[in-house]
ChimeraX commands (.cxc) that place a marker at each C-alpha (Angstrom):
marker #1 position -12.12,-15.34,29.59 radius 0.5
marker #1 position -10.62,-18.30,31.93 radius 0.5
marker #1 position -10.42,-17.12,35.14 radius 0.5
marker #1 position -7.44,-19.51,36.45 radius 0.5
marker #1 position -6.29,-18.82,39.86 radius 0.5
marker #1 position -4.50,-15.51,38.84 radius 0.5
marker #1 position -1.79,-16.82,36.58 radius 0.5
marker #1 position -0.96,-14.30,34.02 radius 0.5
marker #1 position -1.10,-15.18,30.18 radius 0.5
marker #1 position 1.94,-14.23,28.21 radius 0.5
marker #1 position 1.61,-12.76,24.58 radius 0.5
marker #1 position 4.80,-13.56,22.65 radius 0.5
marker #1 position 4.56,-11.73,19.80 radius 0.5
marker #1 position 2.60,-8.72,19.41 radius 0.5
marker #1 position 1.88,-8.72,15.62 radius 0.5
marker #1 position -1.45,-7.77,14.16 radius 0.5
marker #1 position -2.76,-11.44,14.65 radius 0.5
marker #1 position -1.26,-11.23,18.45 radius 0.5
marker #1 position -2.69,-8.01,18.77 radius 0.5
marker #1 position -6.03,-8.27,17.93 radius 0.5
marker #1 position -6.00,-11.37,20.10 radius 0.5
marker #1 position -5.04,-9.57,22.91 radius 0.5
marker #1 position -7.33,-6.26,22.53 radius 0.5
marker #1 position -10.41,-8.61,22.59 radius 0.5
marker #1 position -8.89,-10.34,25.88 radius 0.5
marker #1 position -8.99,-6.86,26.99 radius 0.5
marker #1 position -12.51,-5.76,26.04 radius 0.5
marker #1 position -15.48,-5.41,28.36 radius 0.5
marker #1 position -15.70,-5.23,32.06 radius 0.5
marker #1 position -15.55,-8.80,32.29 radius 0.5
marker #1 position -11.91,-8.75,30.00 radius 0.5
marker #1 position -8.93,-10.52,31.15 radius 0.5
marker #1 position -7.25,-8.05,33.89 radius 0.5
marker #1 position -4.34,-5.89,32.12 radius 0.5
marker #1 position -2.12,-7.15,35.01 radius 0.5
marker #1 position -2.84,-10.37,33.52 radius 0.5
marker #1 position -1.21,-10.39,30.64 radius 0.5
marker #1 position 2.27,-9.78,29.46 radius 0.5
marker #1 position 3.37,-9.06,26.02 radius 0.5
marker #1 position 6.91,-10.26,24.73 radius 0.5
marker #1 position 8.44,-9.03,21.41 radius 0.5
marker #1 position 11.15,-6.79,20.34 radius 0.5
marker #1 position 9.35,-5.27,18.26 radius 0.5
marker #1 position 5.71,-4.85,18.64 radius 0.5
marker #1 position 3.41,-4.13,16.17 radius 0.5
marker #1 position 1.91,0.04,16.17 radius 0.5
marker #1 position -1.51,-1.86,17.20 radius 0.5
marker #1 position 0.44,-3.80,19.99 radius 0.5
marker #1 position 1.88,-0.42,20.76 radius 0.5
marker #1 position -1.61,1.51,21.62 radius 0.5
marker #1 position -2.70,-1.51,23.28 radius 0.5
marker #1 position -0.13,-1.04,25.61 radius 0.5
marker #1 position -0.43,2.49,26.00 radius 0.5
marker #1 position -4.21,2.33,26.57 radius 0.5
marker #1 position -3.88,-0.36,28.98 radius 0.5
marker #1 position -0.72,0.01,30.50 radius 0.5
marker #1 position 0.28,-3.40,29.85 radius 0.5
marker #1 position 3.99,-4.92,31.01 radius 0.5
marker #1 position 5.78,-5.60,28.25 radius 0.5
marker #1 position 9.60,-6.76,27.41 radius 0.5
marker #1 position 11.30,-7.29,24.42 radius 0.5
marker #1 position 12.49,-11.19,25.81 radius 0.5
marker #1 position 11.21,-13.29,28.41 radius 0.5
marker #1 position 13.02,-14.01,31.42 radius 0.5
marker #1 position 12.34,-17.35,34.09 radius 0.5
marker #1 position 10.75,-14.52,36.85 radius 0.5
marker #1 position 8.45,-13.10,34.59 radius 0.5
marker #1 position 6.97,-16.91,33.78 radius 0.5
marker #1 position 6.51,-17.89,37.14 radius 0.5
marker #1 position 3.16,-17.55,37.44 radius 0.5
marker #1 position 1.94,-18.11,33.84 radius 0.5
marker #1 position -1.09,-19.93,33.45 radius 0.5
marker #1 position -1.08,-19.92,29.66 radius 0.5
marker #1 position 1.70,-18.67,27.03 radius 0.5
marker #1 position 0.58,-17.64,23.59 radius 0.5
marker #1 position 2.63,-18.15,20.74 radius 0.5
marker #1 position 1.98,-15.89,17.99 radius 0.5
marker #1 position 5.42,-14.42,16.26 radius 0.5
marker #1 position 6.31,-15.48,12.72 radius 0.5
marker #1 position 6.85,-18.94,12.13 radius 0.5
marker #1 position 9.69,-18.36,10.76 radius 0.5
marker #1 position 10.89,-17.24,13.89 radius 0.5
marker #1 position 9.95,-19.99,16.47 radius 0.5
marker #1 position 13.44,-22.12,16.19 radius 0.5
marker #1 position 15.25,-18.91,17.26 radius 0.5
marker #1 position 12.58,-18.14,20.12 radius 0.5
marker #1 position 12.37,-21.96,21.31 radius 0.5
marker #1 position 15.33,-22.02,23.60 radius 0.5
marker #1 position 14.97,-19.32,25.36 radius 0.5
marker #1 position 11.51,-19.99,26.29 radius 0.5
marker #1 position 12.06,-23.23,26.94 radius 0.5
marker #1 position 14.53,-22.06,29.67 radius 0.5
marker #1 position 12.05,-19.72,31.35 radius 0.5
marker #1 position 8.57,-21.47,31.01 radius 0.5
marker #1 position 8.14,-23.72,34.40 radius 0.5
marker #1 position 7.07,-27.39,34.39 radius 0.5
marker #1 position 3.96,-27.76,33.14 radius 0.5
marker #1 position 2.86,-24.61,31.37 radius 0.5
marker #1 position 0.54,-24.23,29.09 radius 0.5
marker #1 position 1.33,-23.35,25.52 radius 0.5
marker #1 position -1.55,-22.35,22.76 radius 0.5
marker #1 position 0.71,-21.58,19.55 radius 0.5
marker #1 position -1.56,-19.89,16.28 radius 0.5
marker #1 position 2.36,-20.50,14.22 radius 0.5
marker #1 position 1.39,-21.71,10.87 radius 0.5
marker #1 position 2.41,-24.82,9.97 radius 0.5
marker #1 position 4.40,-25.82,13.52 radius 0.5
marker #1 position 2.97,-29.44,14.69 radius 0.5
marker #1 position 2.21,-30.63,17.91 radius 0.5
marker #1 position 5.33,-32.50,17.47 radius 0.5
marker #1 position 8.01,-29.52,16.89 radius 0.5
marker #1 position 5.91,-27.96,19.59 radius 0.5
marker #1 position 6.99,-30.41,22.11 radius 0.5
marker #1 position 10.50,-31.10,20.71 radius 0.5
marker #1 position 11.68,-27.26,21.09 radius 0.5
marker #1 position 9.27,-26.39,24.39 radius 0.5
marker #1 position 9.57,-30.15,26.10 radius 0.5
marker #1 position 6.40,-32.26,27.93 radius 0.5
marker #1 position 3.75,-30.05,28.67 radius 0.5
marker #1 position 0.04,-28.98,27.96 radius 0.5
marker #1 position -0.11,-28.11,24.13 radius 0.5
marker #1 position -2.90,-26.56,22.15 radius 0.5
marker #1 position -2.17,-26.17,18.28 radius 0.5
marker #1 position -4.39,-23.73,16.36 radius 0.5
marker #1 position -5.21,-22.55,13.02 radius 0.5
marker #1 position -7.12,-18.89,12.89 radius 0.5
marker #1 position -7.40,-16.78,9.45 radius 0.5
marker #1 position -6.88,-13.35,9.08 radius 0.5
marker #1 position -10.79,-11.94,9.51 radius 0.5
marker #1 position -10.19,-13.17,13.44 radius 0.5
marker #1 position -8.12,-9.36,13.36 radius 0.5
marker #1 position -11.61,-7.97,13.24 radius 0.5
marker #1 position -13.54,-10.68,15.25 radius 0.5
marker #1 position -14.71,-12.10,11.92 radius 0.5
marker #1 position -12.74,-15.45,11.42 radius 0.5
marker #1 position -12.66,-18.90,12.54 radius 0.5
marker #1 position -9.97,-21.18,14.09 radius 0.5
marker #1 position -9.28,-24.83,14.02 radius 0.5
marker #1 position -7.48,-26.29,16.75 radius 0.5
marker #1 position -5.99,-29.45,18.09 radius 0.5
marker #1 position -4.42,-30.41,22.03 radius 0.5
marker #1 position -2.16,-33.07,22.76 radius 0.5
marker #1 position -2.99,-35.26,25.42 radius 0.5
marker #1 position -2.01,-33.15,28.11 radius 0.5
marker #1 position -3.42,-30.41,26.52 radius 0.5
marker #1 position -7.18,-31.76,26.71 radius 0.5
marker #1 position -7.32,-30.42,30.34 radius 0.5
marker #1 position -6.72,-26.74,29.23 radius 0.5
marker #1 position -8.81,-26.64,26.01 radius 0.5
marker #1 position -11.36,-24.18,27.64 radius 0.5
marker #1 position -8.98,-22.21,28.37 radius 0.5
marker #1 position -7.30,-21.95,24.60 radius 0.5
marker #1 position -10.87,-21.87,23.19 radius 0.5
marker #1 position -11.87,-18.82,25.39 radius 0.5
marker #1 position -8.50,-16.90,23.85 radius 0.5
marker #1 position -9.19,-17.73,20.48 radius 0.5
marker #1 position -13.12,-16.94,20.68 radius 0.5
marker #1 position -12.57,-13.12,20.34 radius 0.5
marker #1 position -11.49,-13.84,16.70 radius 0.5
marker #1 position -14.45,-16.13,16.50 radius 0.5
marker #1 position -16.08,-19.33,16.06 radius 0.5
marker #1 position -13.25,-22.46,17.19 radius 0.5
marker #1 position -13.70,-25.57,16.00 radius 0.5
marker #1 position -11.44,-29.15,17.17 radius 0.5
marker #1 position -9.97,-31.70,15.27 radius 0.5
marker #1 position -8.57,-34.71,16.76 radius 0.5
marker #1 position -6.14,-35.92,13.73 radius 0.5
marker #1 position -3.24,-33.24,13.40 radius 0.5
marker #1 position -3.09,-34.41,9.73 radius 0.5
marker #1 position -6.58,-32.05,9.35 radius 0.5
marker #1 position -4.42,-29.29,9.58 radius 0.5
marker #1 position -3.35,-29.07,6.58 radius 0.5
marker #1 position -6.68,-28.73,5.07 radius 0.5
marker #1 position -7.33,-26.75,7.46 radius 0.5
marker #1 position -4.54,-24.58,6.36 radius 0.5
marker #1 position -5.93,-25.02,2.94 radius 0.5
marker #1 position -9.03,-24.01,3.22 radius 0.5
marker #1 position -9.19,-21.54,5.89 radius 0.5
marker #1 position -6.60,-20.50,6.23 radius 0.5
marker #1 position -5.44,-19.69,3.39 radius 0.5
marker #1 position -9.07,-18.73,1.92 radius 0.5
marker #1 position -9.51,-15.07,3.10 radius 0.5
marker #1 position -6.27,-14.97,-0.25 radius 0.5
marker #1 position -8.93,-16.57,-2.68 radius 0.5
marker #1 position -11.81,-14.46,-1.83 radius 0.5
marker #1 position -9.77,-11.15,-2.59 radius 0.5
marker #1 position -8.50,-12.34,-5.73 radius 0.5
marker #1 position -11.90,-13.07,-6.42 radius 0.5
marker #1 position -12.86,-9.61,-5.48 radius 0.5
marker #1 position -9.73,-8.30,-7.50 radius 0.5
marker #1 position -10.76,-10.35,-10.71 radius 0.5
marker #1 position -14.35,-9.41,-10.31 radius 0.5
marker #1 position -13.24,-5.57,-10.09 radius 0.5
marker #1 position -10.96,-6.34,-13.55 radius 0.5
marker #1 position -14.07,-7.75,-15.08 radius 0.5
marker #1 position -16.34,-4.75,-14.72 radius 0.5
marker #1 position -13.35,-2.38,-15.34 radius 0.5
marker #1 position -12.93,-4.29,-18.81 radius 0.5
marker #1 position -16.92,-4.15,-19.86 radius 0.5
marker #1 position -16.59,-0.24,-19.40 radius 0.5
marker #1 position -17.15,0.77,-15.99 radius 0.5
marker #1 position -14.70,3.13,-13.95 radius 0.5
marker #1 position -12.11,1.43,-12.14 radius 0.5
marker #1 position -12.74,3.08,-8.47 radius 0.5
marker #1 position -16.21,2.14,-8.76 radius 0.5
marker #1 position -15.93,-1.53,-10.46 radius 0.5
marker #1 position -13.33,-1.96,-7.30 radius 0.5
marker #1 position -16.45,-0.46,-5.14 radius 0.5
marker #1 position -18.78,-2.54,-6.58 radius 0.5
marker #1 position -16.73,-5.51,-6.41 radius 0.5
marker #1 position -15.89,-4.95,-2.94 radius 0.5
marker #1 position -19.78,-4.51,-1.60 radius 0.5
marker #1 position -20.61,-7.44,-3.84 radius 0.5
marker #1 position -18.38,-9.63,-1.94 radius 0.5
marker #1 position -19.06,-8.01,1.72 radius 0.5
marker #1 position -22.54,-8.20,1.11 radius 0.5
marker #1 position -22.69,-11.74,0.00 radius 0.5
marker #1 position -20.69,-12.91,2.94 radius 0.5
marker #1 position -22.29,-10.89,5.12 radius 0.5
marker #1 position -25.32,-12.93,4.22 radius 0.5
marker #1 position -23.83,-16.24,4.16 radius 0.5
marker #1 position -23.14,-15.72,7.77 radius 0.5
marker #1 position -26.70,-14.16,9.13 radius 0.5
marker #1 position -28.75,-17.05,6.86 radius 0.5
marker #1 position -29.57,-20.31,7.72 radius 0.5
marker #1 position -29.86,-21.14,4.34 radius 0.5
marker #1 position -26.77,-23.18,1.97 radius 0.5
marker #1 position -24.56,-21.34,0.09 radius 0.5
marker #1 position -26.02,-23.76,-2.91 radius 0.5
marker #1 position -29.62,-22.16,-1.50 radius 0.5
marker #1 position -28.77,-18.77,-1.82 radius 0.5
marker #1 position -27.06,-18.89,-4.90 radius 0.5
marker #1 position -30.07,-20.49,-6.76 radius 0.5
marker #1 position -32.61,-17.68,-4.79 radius 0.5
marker #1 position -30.82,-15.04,-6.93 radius 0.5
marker #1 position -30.69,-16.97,-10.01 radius 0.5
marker #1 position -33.05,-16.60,-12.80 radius 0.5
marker #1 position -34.04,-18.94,-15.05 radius 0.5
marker #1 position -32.11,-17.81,-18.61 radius 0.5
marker #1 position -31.18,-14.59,-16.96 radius 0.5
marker #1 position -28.07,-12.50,-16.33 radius 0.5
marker #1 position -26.97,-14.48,-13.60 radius 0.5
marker #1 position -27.33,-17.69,-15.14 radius 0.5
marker #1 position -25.48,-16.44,-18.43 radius 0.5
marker #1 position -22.36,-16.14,-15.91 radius 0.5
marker #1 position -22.67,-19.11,-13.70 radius 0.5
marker #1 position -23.00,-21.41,-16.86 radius 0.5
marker #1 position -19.23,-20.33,-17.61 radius 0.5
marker #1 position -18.07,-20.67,-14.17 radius 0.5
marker #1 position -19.93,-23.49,-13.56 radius 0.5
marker #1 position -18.64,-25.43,-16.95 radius 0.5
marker #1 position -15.79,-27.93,-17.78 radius 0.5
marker #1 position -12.72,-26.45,-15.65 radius 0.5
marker #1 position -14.98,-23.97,-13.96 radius 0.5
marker #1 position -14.38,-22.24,-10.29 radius 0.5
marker #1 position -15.44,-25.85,-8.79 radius 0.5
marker #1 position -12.80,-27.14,-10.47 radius 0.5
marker #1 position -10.29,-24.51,-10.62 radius 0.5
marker #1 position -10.98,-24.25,-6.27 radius 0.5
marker #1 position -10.51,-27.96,-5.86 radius 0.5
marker #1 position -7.29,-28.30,-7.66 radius 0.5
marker #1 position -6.23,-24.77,-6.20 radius 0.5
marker #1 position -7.35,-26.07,-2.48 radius 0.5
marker #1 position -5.74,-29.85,-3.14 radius 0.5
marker #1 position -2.05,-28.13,-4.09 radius 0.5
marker #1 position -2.38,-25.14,-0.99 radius 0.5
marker #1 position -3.36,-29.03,1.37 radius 0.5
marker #1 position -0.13,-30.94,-0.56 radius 0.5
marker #1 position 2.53,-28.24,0.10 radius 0.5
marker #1 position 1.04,-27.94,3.68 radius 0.5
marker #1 position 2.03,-31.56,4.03 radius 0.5
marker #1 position 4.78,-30.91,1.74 radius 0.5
marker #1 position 6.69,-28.73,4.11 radius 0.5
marker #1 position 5.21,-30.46,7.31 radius 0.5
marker #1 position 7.45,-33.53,6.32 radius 0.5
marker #1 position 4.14,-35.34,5.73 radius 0.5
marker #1 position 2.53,-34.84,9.40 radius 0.5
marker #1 position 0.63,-32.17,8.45 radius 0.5
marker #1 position 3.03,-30.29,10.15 radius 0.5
marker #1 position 4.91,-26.98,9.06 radius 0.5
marker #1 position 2.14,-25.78,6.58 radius 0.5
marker #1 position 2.72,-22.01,6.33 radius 0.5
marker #1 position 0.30,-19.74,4.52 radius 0.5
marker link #1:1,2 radius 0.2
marker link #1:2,3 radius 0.2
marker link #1:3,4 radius 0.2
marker link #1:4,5 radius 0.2
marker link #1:5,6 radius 0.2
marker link #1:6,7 radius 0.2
marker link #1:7,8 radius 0.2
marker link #1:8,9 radius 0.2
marker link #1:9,10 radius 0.2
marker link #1:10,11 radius 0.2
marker link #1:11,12 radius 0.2
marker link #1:12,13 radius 0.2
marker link #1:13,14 radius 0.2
marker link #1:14,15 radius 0.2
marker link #1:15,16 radius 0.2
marker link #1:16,17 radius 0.2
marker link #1:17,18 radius 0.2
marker link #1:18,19 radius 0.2
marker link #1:19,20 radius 0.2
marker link #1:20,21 radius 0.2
marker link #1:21,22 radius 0.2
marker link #1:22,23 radius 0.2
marker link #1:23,24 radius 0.2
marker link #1:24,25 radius 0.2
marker link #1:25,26 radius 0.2
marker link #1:26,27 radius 0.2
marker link #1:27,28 radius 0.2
marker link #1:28,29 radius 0.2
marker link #1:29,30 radius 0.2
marker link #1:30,31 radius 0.2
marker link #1:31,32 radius 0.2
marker link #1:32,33 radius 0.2
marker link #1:33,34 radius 0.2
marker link #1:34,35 radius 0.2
marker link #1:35,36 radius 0.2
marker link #1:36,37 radius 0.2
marker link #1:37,38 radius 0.2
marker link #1:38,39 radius 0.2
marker link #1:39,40 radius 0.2
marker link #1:40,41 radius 0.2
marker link #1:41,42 radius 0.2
marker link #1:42,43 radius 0.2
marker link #1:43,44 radius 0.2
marker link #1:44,45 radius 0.2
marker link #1:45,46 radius 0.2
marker link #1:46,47 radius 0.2
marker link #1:47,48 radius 0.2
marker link #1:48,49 radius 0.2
marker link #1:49,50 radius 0.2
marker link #1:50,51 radius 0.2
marker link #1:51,52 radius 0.2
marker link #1:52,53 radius 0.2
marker link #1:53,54 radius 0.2
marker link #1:54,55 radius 0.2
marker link #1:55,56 radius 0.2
marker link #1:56,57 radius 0.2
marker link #1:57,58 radius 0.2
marker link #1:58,59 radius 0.2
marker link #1:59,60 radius 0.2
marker link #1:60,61 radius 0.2
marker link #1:61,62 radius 0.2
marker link #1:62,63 radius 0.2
marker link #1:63,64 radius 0.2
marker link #1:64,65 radius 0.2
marker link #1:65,66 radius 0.2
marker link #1:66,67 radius 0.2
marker link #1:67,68 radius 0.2
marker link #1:68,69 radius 0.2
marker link #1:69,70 radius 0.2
marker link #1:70,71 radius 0.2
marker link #1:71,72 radius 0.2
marker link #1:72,73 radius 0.2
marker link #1:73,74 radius 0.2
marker link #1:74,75 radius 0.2
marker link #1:75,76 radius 0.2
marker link #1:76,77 radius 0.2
marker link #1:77,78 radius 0.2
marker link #1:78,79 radius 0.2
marker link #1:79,80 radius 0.2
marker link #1:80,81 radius 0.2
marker link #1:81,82 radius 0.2
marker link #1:82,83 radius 0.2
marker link #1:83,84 radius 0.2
marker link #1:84,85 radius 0.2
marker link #1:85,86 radius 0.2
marker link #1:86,87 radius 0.2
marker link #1:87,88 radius 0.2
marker link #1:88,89 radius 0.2
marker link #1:89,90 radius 0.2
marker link #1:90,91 radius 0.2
marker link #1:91,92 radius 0.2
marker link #1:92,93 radius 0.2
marker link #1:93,94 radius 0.2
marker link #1:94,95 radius 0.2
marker link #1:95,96 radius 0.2
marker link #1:96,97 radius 0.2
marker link #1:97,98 radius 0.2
marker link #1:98,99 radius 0.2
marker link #1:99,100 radius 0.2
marker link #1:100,101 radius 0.2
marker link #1:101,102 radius 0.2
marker link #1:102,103 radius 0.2
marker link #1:103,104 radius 0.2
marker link #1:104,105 radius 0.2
marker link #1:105,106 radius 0.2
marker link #1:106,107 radius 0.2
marker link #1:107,108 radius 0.2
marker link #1:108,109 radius 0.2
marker link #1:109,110 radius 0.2
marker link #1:110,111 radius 0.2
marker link #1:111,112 radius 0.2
marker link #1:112,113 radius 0.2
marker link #1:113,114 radius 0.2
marker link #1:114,115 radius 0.2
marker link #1:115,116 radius 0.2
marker link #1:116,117 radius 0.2
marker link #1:117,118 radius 0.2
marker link #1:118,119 radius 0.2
marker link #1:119,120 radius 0.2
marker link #1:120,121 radius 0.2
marker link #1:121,122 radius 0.2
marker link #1:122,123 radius 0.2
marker link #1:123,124 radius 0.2
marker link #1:124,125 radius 0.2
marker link #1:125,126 radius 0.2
marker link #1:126,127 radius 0.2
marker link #1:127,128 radius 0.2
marker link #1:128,129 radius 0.2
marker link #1:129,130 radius 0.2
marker link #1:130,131 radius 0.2
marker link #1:131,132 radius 0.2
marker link #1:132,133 radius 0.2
marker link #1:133,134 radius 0.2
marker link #1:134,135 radius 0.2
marker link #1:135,136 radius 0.2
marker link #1:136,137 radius 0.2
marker link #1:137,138 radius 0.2
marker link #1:138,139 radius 0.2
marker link #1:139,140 radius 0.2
marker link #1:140,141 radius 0.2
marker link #1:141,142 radius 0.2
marker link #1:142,143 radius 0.2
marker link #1:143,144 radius 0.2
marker link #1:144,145 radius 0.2
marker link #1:145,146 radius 0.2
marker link #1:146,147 radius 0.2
marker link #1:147,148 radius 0.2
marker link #1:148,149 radius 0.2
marker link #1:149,150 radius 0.2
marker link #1:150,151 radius 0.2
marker link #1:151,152 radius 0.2
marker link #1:152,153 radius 0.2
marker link #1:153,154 radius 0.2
marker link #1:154,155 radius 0.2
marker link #1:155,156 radius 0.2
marker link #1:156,157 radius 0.2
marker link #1:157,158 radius 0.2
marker link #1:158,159 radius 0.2
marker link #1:159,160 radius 0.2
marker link #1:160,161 radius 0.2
marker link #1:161,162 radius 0.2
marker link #1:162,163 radius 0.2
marker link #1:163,164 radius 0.2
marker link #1:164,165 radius 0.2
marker link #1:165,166 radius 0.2
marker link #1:166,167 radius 0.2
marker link #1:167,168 radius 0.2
marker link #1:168,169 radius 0.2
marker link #1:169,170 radius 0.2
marker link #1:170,171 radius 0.2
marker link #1:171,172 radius 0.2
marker link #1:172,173 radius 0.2
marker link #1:173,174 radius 0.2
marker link #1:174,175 radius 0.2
marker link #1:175,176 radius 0.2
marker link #1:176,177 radius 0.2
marker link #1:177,178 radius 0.2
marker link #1:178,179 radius 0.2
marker link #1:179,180 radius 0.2
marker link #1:180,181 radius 0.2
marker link #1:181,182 radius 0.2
marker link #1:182,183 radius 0.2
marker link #1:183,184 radius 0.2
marker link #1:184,185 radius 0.2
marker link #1:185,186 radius 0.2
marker link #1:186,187 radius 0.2
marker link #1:187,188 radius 0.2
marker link #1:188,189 radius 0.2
marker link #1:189,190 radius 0.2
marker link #1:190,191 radius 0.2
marker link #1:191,192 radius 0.2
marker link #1:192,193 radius 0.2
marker link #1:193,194 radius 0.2
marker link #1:194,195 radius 0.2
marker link #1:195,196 radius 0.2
marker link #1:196,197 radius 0.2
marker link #1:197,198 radius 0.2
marker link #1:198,199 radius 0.2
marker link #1:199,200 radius 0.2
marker link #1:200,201 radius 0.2
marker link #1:201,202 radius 0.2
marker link #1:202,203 radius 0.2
marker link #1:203,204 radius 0.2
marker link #1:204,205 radius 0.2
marker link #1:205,206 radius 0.2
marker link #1:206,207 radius 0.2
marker link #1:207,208 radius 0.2
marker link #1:208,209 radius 0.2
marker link #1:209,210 radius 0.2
marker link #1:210,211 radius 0.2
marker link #1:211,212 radius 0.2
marker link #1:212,213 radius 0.2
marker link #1:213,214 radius 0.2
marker link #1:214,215 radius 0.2
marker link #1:215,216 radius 0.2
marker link #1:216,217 radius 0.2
marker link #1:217,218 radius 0.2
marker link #1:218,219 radius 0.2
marker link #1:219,220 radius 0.2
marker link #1:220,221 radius 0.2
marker link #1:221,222 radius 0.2
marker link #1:222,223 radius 0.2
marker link #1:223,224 radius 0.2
marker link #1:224,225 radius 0.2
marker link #1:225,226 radius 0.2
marker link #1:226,227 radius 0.2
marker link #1:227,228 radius 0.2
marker link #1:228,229 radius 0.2
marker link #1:229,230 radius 0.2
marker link #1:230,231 radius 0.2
marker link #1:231,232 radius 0.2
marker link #1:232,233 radius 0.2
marker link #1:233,234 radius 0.2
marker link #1:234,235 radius 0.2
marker link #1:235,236 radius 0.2
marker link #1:236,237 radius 0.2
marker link #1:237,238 radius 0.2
marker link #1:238,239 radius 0.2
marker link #1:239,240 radius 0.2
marker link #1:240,241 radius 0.2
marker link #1:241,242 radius 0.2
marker link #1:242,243 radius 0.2
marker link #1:243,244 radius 0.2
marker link #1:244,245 radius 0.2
marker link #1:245,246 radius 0.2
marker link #1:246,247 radius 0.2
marker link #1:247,248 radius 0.2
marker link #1:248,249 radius 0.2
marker link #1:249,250 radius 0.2
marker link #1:250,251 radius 0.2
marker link #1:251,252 radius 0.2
marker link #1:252,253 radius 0.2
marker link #1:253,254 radius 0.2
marker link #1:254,255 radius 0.2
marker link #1:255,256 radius 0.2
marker link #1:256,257 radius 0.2
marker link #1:257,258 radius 0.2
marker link #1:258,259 radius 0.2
marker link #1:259,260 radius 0.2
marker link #1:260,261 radius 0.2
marker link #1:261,262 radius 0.2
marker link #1:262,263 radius 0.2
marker link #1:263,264 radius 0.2
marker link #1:264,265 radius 0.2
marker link #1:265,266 radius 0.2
marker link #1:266,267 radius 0.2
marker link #1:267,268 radius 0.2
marker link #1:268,269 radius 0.2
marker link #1:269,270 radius 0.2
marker link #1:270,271 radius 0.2
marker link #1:271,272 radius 0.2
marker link #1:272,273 radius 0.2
marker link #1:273,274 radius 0.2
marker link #1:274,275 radius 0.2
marker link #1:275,276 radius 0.2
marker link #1:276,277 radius 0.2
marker link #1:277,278 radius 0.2
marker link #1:278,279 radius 0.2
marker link #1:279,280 radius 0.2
marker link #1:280,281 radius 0.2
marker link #1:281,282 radius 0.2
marker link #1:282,283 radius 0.2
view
């Protein structure tokens, strides 16, 4: 966690994403200081809500020029959807200069600066598993936001692994593929549950079975060293049960198909509603 020089970091919008941000600020006894930080929203989130309990955090439902004196860093992290109504006001009360790291789906660097004026931007893309410390986020600064990209990397670390990219038209693949993925992987749990459920077993324990299938075999894509190509082929027999299935999936249209076309139309409406830019690609 950046130290700074004492400049507070202010949460606007306490969602589950914002939340689970903030709780791993929080954690440890070398956490960010609860005096720190400062959540903004309306209406928070119950997890927001026993965040601030536990900690006895300051919180306000708007945020005012005195309370964003001293900000070192302001996280963005209400709905999209509700940035254009959020914009002027905080453009009002953030000084000169601040810092903004924004996790808003689809919002460019561009709209960023437009709505919020000159100033250090950071532009990132986490999934959903960074609510549990499991996910990964992309991210990409503007030029004056290359001086503070430790600083947006160590908030974003707590929901795991960040990558950079240095051409904002990445994002929407980004978007695409990460972003968006956590979706595919349940419906792939879902339609794996349905299959068992339709060769005869129960349906509460094809969904079990389905669901430690899937946990299992990502928990093992992230401990092993190996490629997912690798591992797939180590549990593969040689005219066995597993190779019966993959030859289906595996065929004319198969899942590599069927995931390229399905990951090339989630990347064309990201650009789609990002005017182009790779902009406004919402999940």
């Amino acid at each position: 966690m950046p130290d700074g020089n004492g400049e507070r970091i202010i949460l606007v919008g306490a969602g589950r994403m914002g939340a689970a941000l903030a709780a791993g600020w929080l954690k440890g006894a070398r956490g960010l200081s609860p005096d720190r930080l400062l959540i903004i929203d309306p209406d928070p989130s119950d997890s927001a809500k026993d965040l601030i309990r536990r900690y006895d955090l300051k919180s306000a439902p708007a945020l005012g020029p005195r309370m964003a004196a001293d900000v070192g860093m302001v996280v963005l992290a209400m709905k999209p959807q509700q940035f254009e109504v959020a914009a002027t006001p905080l453009a009002k009360a953030l000084p000169p200069g601040a810092a903004v790291l924004s996790i808003l789906a689809g919002v460019s660097l561009r709209q960023l600066q437009d709505a919020l004026g000159s100033r250090p931007l950071v532009r990132a893309m986490p999934n959903t598993a960074a609510a549990i410390g499991k996910g990964i986020s992309v991210a990409i600064a503007n030029e004056a936001g290359l001086t503070v990209r430790k600083q947006a990397e160590a908030l974003l670390k707590p929901g795991g692994p960040v990558e950079w990219v240095t051409d904002e038209r990445q994002m929407s693949a980004v978007t695409a593929l990460s972003g968006s993925g956590p979706a595919y992987v349940f419906l792939m749990c879902e339609a794996l549950a349905g299959a068992g459920f339709a060769e005869g077993l129960p349906r509460p324990l094809a969904e079990k079975l389905a669901r430690a299938t899937v946990a299992g075999a990502g928990a093992m894509l992230a401990e092993s060293k190996e490629t997912p190509q690798a591992l797939r082929m180590a549990v593969t027999s040689p005219g066995g049960t597993t190779q019966a299935a993959l030859d289906v999936m595996m065929g004319e249209g198969g899942l590599p198909d069927l995931m390229r076309h399905a990951v090339s139309a989630a990347e064309r409406r990201a650009r789609q509603l990002g005017g182009g830019s790779g902009g406004r690609g919402g999940r």
